[in-house]
DONULUM-262244 format. One record per residue: residue number from 1; x negated, z negated, y of N, C-alpha, C, O in turn. Coordinates in pm, whole numbers, plus 32768, in hexadecimal, padded with zeros to 4 digits. Each point is the difference from the previous one (the first is absolute). Layout:
BEGIN
{num = NUM	n.u = X	n.w = Z	n.v = Y	ca.u = X	ca.w = Z	ca.v = Y	c.u = X	c.w = Z	c.v = Y	o.u = X	o.w = Z	o.v = Y};
...
//
This chain:
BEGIN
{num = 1	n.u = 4F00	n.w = 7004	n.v = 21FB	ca.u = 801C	ca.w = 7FE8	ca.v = 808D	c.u = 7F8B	c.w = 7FB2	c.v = 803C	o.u = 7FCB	o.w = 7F9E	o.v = 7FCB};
{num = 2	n.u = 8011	n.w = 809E	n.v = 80B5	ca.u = 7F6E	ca.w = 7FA1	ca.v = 8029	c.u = 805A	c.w = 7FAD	c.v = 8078	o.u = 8068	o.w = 801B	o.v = 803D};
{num = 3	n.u = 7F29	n.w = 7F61	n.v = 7FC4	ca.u = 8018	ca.w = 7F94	ca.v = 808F	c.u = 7FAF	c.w = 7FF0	c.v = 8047	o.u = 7F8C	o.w = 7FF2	o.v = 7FD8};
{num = 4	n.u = 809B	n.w = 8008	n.v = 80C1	ca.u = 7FCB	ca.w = 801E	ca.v = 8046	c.u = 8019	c.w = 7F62	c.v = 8061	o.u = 806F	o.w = 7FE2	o.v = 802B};
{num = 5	n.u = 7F11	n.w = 7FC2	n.v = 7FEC	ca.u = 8018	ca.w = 7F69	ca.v = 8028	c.u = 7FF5	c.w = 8023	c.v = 80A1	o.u = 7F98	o.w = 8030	o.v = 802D};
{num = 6	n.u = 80D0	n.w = 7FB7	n.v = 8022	ca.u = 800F	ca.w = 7FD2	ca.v = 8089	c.u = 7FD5	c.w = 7F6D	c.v = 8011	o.u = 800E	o.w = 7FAE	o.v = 7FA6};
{num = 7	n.u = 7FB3	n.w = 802F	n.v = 80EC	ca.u = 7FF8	ca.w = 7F75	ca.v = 8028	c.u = 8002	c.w = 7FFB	c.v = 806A	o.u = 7FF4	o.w = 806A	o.v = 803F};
{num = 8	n.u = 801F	n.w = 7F01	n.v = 8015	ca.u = 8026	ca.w = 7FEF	ca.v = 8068	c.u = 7FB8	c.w = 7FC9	c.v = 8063	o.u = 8039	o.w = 7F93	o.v = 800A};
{num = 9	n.u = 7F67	n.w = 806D	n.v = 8051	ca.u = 7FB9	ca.w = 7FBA	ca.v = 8046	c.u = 8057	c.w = 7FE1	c.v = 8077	o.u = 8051	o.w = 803A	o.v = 8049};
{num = 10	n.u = 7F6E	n.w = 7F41	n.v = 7FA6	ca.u = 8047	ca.w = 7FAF	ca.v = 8084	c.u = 7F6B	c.w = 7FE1	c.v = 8051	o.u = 7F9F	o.w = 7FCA	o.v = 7FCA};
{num = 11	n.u = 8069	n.w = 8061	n.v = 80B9	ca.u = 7F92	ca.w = 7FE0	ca.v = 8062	c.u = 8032	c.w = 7F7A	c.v = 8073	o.u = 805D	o.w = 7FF8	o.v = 8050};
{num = 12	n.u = 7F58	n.w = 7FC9	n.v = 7F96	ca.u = 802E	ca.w = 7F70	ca.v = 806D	c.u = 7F58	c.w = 800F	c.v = 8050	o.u = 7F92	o.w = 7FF9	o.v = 7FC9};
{num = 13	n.u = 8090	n.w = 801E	n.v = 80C7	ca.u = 7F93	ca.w = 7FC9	ca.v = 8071	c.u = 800B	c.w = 7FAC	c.v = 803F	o.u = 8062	o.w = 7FE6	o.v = 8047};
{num = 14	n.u = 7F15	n.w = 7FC7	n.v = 7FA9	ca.u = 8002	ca.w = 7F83	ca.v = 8060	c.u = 7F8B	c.w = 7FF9	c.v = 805E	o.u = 7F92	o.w = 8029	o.v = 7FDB};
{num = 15	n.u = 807F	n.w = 7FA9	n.v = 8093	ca.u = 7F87	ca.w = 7FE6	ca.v = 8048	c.u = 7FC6	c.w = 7F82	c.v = 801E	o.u = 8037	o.w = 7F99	o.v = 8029};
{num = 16	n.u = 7F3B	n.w = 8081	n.v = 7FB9	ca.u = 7FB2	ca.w = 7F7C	ca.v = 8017	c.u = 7FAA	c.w = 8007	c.v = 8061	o.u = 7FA1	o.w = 804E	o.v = 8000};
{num = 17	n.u = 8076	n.w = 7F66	n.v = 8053	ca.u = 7FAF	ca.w = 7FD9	ca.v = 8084	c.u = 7F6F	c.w = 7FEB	c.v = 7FDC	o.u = 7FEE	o.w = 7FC2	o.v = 7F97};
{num = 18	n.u = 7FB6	n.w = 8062	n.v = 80A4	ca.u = 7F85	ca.w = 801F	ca.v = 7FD9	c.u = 7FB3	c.w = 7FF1	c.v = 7FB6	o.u = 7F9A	o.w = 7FBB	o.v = 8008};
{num = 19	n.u = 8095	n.w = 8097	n.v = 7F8D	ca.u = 7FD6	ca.w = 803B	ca.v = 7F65	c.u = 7F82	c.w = 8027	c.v = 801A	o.u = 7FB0	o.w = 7FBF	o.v = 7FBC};
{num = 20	n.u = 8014	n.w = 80A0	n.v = 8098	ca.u = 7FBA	ca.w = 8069	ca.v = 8024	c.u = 7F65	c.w = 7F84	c.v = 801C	o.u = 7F92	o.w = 7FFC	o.v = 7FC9};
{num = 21	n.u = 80A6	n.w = 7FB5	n.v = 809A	ca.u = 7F99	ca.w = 7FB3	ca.v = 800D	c.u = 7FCB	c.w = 7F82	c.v = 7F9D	o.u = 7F92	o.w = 7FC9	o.v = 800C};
{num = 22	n.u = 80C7	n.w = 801A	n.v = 7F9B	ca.u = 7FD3	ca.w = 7FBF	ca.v = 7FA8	c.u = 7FE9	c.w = 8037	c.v = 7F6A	o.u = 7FED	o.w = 7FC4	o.v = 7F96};
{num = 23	n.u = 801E	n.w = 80D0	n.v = 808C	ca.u = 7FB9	ca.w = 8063	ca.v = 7F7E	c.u = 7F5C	c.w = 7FF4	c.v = 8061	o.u = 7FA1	o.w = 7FC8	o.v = 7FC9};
{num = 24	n.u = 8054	n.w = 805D	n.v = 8098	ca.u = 7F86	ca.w = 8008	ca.v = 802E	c.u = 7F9B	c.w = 7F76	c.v = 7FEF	o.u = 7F86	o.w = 7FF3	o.v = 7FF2};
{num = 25	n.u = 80D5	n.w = 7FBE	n.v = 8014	ca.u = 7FAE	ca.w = 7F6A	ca.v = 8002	c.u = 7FEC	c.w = 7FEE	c.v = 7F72	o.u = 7F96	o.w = 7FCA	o.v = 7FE2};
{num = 26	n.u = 80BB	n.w = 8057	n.v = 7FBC	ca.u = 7FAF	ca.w = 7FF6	ca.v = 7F70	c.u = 7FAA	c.w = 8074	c.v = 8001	o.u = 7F9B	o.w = 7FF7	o.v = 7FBA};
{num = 27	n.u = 807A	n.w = 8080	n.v = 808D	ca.u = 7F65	ca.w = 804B	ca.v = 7FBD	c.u = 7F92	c.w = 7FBD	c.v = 8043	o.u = 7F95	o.w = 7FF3	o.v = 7FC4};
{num = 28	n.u = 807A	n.w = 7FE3	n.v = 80AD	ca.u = 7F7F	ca.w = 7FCA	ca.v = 803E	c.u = 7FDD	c.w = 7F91	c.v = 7FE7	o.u = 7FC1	o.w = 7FD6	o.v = 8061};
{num = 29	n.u = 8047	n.w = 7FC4	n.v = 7F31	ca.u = 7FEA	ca.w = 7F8F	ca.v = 7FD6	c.u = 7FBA	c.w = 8044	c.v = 7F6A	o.u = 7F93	o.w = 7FD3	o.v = 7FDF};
{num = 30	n.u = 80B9	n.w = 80AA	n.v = 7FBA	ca.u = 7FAD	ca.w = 8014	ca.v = 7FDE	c.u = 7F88	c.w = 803B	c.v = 7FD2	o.u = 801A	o.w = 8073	o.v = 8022};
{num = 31	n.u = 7F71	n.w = 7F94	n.v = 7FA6	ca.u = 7F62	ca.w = 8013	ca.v = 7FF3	c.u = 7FF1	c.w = 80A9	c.v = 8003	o.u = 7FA7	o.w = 8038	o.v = 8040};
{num = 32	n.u = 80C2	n.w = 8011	n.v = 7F6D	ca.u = 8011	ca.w = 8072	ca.v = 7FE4	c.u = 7FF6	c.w = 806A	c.v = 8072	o.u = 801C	o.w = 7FC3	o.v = 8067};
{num = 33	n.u = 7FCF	n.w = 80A8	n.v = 7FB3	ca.u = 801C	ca.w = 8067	ca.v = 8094	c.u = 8061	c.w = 8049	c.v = 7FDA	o.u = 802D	o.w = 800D	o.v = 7F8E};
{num = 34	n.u = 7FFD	n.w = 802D	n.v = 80E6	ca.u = 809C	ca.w = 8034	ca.v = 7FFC	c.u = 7FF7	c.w = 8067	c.v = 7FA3	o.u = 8061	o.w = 7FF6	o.v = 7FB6};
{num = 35	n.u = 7F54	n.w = 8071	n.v = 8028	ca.u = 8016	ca.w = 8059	ca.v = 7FA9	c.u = 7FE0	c.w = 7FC2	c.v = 7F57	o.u = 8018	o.w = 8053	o.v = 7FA8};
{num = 36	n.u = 7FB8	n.w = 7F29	n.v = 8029	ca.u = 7FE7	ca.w = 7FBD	ca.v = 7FB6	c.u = 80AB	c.w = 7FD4	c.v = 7FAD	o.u = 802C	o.w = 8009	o.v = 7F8D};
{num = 37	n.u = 800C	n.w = 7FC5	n.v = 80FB	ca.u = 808A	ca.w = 7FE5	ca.v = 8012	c.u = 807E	c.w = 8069	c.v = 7FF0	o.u = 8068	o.w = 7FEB	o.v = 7FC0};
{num = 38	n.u = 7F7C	n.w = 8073	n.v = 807B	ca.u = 806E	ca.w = 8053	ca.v = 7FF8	c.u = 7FEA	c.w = 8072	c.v = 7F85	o.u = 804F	o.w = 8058	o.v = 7FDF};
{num = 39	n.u = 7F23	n.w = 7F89	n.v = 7FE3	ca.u = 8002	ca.w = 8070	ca.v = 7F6C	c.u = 8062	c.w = 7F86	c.v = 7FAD	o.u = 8071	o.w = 801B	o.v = 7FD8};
{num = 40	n.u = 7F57	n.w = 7F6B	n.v = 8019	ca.u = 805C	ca.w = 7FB1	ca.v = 7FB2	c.u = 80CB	c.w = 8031	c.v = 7FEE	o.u = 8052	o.w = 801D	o.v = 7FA9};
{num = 41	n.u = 7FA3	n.w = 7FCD	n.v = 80FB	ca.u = 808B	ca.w = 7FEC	ca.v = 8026	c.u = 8055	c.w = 8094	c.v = 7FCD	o.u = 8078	o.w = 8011	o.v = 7FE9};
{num = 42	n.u = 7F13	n.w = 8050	n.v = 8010	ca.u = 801F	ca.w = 8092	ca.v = 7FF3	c.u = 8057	c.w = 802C	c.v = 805F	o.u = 806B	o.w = 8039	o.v = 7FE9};
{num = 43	n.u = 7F5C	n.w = 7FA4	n.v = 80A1	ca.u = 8034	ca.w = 801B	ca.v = 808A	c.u = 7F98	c.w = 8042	c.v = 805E	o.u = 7F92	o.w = 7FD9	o.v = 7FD8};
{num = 44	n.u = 8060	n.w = 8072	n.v = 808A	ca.u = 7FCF	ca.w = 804C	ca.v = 805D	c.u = 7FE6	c.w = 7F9A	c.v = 8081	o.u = 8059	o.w = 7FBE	o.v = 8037};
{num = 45	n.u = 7F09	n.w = 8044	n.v = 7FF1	ca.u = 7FD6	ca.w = 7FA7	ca.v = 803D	c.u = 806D	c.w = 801E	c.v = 80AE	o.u = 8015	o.w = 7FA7	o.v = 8052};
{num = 46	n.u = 801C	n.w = 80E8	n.v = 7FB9	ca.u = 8067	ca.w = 800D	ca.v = 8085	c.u = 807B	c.w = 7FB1	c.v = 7FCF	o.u = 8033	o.w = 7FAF	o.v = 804E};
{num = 47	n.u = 8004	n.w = 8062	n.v = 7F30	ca.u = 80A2	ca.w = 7FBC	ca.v = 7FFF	c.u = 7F93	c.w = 7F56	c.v = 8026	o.u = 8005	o.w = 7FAF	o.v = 805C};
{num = 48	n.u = 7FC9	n.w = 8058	n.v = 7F5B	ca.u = 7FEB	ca.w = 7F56	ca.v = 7FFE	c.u = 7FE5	c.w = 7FA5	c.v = 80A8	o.u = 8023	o.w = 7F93	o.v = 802C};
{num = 49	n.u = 7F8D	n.w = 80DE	n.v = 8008	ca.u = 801E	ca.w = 7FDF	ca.v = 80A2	c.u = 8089	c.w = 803C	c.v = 8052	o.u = 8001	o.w = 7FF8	o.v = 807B};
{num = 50	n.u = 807F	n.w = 804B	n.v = 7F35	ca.u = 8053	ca.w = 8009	ca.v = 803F	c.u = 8036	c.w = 7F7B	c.v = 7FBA	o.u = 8017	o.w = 7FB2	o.v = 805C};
{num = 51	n.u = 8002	n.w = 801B	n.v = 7F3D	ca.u = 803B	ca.w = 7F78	ca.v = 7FDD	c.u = 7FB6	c.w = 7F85	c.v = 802D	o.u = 8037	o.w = 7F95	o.v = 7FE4};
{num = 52	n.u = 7F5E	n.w = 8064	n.v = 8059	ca.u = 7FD8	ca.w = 7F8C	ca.v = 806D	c.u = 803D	c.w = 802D	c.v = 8074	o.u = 8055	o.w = 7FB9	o.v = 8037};
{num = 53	n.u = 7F99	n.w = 8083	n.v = 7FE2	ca.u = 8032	ca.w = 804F	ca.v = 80BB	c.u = 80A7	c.w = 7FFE	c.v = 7FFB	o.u = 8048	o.w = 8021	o.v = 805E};
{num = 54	n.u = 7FDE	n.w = 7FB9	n.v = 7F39	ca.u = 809E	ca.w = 7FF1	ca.v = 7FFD	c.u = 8042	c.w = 80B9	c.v = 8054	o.u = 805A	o.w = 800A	o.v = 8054};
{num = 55	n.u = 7F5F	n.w = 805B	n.v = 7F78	ca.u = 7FFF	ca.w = 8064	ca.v = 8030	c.u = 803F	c.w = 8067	c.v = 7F76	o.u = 7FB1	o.w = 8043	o.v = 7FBD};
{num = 56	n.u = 80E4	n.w = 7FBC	n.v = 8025	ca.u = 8011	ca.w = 804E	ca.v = 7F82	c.u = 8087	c.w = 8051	c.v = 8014	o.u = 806E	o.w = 7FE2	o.v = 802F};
{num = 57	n.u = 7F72	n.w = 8063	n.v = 7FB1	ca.u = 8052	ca.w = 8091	ca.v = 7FFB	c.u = 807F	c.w = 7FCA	c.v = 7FCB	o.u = 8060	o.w = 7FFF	o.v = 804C};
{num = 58	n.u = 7FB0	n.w = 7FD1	n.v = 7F30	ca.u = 8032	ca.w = 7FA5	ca.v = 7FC1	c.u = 7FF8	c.w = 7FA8	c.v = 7FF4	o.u = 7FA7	o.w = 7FC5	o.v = 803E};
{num = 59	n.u = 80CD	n.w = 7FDB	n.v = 7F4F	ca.u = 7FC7	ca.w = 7F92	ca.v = 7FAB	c.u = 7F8E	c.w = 7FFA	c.v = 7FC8	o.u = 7FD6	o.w = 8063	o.v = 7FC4};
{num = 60	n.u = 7FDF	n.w = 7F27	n.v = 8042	ca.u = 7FA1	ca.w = 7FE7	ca.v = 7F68	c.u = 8055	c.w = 7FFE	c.v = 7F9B	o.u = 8075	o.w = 7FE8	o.v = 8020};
{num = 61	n.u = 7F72	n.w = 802B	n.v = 7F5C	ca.u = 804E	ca.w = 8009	ca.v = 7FA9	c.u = 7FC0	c.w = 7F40	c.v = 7FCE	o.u = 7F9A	o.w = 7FCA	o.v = 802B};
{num = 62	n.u = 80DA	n.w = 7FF1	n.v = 7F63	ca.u = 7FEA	ca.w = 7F94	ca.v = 7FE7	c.u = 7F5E	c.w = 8019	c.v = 7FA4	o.u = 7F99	o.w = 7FBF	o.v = 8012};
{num = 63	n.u = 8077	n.w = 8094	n.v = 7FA6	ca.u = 7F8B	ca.w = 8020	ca.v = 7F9D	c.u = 7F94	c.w = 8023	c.v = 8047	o.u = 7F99	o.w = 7FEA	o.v = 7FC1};
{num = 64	n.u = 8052	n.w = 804D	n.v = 80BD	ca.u = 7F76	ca.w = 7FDC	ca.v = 805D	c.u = 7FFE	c.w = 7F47	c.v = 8006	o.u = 7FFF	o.w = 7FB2	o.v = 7FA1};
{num = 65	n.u = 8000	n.w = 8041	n.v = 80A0	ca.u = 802D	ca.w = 7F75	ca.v = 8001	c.u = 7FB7	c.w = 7FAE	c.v = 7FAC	o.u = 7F9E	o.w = 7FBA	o.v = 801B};
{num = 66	n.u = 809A	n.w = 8056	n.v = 7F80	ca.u = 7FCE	ca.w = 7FB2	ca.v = 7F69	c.u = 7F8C	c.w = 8034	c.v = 7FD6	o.u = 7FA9	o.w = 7FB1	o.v = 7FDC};
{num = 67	n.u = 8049	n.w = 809B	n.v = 8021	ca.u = 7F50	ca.w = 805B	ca.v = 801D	c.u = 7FB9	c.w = 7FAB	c.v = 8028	o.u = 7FA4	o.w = 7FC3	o.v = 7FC9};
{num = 68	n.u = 8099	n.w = 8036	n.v = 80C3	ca.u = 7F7E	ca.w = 7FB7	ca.v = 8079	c.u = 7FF3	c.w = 7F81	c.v = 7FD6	o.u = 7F9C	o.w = 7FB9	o.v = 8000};
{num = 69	n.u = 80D8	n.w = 802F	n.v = 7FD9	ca.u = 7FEB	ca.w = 7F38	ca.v = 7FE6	c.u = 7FCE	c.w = 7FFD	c.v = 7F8D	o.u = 7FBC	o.w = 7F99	o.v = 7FF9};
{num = 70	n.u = 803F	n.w = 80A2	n.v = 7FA2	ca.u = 7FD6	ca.w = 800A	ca.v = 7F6D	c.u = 7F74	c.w = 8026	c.v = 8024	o.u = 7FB6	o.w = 7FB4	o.v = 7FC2};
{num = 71	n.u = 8000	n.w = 80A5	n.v = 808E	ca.u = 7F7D	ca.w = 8028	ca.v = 7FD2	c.u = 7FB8	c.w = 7F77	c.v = 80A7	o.u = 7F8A	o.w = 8002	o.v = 8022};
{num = 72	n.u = 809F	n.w = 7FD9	n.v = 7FFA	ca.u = 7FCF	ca.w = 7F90	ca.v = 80B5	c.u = 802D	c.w = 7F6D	c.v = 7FA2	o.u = 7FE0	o.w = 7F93	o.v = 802F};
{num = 73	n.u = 805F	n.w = 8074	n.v = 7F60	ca.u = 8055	ca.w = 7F40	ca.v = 7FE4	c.u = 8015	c.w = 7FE0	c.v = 804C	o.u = 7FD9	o.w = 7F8B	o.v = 8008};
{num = 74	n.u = 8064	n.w = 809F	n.v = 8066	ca.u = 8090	ca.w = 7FBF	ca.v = 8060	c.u = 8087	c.w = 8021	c.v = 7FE2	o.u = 8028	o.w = 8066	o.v = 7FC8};
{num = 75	n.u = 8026	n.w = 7F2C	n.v = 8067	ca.u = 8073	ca.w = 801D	ca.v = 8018	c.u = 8051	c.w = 8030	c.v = 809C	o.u = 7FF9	o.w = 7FAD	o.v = 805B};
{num = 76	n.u = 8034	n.w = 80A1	n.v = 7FB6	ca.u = 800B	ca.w = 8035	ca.v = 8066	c.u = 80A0	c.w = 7FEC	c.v = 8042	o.u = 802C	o.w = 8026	o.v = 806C};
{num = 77	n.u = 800D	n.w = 7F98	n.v = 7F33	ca.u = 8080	ca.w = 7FD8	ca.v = 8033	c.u = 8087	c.w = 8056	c.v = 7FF5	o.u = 8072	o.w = 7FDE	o.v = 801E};
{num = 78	n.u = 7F62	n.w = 8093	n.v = 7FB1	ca.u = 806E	ca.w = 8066	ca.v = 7FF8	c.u = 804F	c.w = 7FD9	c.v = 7F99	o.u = 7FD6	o.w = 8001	o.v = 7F8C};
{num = 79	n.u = 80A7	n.w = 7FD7	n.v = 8093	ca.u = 806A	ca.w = 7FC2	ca.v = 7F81	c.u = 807C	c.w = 8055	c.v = 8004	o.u = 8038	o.w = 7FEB	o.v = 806B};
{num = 80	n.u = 8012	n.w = 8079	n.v = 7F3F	ca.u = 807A	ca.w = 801C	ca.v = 8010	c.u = 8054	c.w = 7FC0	c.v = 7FBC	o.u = 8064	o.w = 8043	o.v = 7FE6};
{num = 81	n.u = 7F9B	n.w = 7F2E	n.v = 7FE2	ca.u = 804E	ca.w = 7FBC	ca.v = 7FC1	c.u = 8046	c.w = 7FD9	c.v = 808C	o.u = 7FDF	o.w = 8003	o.v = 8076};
{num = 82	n.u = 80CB	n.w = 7FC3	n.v = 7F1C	ca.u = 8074	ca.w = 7FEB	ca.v = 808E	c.u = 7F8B	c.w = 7F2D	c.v = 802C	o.u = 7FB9	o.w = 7FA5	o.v = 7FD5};
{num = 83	n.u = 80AD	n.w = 80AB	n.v = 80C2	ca.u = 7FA2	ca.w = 7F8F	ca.v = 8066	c.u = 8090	c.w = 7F7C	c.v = 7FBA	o.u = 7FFE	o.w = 7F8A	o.v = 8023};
//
């Protein structure tokens, strides 16, 4: 008899008041250029100016996010732990 594993994703959205501009203020503090930055991030230099421009189709996902702060060493404030 074969098994077959189901799982369950739970999606929680939150919004943070200007994310967009303080992703922009760590790239511009640092040394690197944007395509320097976004091969790291393994992001597209347009999403990366739609996530400053606070301009998205969607969510950022949390794992963009941690990208940006992981490859810039900022923290960007995005917390989904309970308030």
């Amino acid at each position: 008899m074969s098994v077959m594993q189901v799982k369950r994703v739970i999606e929680i959205v939150r919004e943070y008041r200007d994310l967009g501009q303080r992703i922009r203020q760590a790239r511009e503090k640092d040394k690197r250029t944007l395509t320097a930055i976004c091969r790291e991030c393994e992001l597209s230099r347009s999403y990366w100016y739609q996530l400053e421009a606070e301009d998205m189709r969607s969510a950022a996902t949390e794992e963009v996010i941690r990208r940006i702060e992981k490859v810039l060493g900022v923290d960007l404030g995005v917390n989904f732990d309970d308030k």
